[in-house]
C-alpha positions in Angstrom: 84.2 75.7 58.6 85.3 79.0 59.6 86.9 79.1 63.5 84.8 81.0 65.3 81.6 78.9 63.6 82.6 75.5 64.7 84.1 76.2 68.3 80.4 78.4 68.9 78.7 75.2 67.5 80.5 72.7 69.7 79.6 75.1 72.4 76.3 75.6 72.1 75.9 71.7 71.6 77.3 71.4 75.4 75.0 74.0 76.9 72.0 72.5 75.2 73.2 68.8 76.1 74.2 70.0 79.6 72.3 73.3 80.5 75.6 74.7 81.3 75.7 78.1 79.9 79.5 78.3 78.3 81.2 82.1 77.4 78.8 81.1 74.4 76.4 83.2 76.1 77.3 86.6 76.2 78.1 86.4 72.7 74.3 85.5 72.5 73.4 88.1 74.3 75.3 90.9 72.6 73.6 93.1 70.1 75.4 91.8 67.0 74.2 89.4 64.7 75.6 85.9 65.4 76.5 85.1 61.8 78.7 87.9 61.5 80.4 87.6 64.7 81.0 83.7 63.6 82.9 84.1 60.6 85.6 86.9 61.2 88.7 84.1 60.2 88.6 81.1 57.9 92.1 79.6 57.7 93.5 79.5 53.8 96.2 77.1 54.8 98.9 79.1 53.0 101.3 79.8 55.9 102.0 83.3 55.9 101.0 83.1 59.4 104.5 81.5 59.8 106.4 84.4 58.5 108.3 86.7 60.9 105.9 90.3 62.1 107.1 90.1 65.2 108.3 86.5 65.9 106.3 83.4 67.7 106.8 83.8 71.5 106.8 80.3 72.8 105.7 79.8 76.6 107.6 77.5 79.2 105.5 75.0 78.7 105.8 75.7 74.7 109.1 74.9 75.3 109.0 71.7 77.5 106.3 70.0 74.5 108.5 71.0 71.4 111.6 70.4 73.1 110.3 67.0 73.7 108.5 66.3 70.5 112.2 67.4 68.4 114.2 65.3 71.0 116.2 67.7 72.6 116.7 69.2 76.3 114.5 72.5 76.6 118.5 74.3 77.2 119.6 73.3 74.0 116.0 74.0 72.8 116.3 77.4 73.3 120.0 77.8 72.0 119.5 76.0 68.6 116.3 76.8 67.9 115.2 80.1 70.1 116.2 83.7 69.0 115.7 86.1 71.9 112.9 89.1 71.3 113.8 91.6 74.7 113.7 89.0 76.9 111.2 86.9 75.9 112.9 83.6 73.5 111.1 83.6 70.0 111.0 81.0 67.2 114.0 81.7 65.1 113.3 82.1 61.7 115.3 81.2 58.4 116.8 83.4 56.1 113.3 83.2 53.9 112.0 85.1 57.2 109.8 82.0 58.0 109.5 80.1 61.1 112.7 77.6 61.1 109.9 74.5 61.6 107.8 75.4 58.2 108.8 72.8 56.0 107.3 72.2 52.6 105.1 74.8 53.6 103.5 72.7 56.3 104.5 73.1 60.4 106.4 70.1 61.2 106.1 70.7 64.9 102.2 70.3 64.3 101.1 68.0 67.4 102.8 70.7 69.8 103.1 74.3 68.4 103.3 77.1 70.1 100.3 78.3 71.7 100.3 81.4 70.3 100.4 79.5 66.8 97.3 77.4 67.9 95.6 80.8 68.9 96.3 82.8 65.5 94.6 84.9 64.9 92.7 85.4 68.2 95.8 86.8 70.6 95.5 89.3 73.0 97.7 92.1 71.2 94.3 92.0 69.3 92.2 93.2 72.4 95.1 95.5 73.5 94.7 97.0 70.4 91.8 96.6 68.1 93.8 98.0 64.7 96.2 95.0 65.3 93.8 93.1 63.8 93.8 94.9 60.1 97.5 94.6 60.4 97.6 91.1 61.2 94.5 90.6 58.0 97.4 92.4 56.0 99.3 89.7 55.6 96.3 86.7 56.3 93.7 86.4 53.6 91.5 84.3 56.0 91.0 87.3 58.3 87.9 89.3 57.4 88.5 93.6 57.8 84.9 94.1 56.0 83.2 94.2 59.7 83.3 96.2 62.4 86.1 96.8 65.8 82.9 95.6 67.8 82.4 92.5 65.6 86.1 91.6 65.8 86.4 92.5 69.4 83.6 90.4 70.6 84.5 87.2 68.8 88.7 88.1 69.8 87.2 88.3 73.3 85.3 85.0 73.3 88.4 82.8 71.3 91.5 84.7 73.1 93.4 82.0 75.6 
């Protein structure tokens, strides 16, 4: 089920169950049809998501869960397994200019990736910049570009953290 669909479906479950009107509603209430808007990304599974453009930023709390879940101290997290991007510490990559913790084409940090992972492809350089998102679809075949900056924007909106 595409992304957008099944978090909008468990949503709209909880307001009818609750009568507590989630962000769901302003989606509801927007002019576009709400079976466009719902399927703007359907993940492919092919991990090209994983590969370099720019580098995963990984949060402080990004660090604490990964630094955990590999069994290492978050200092020697971020020397052996950090690059720096400015001064913000990235995901290194390997020389195949994928993320360092694709293996076998699957994440092997999973249960605790970076939130920006977990967010893909709904992050804010999205709303900063609306063309970001053809980019992005450049290089993800589970990112629709057949619909319009409004369509994109309004879904991006409701699913950025």
């Amino acid at each position: 089920m595409p992304v957008c669909s099944s978090v909008i479906l468990h949503r709209m479950n909880a307001e009818l169950q609750t009568g507590y009107n989630f962000r769901f509603a302003s989606i509801t209430q927007s002019s576009l049809p709400v079976n466009k808007i719902m399927n703007i990304f359907e993940c492919k599974k092919c991990g090209d998501c994983c590969k370099g453009y720019g580098g995963t930023f990984v949060t402080d709390s990004d660090i604490e869960a990964i630094a955990a879940y590999v069994k290492v101290e978050p200092r020697y997290f971020l020397r052996d397994y950090c690059q720096m991007s400015g001064t913000r510490p990235v995901l290194a990559q390997g020389k195949d200019g994928y993320c360092i913790f694709r293996e076998n084409k699957i994440c092997s940090i999973h249960p605790v990736k970076p939130r920006m992972c977990r967010a893909w492809p709904f992050i804010q350089s999205v709303l900063t910049d609306i063309s970001n998102w053809r980019i992005m679809a450049d290089s993800c075949p589970g990112m629709r570009t057949d619909i319009s900056d409004e369509e994109i924007r309004v879904c991006v909106e409701k699913e950025c953290p």
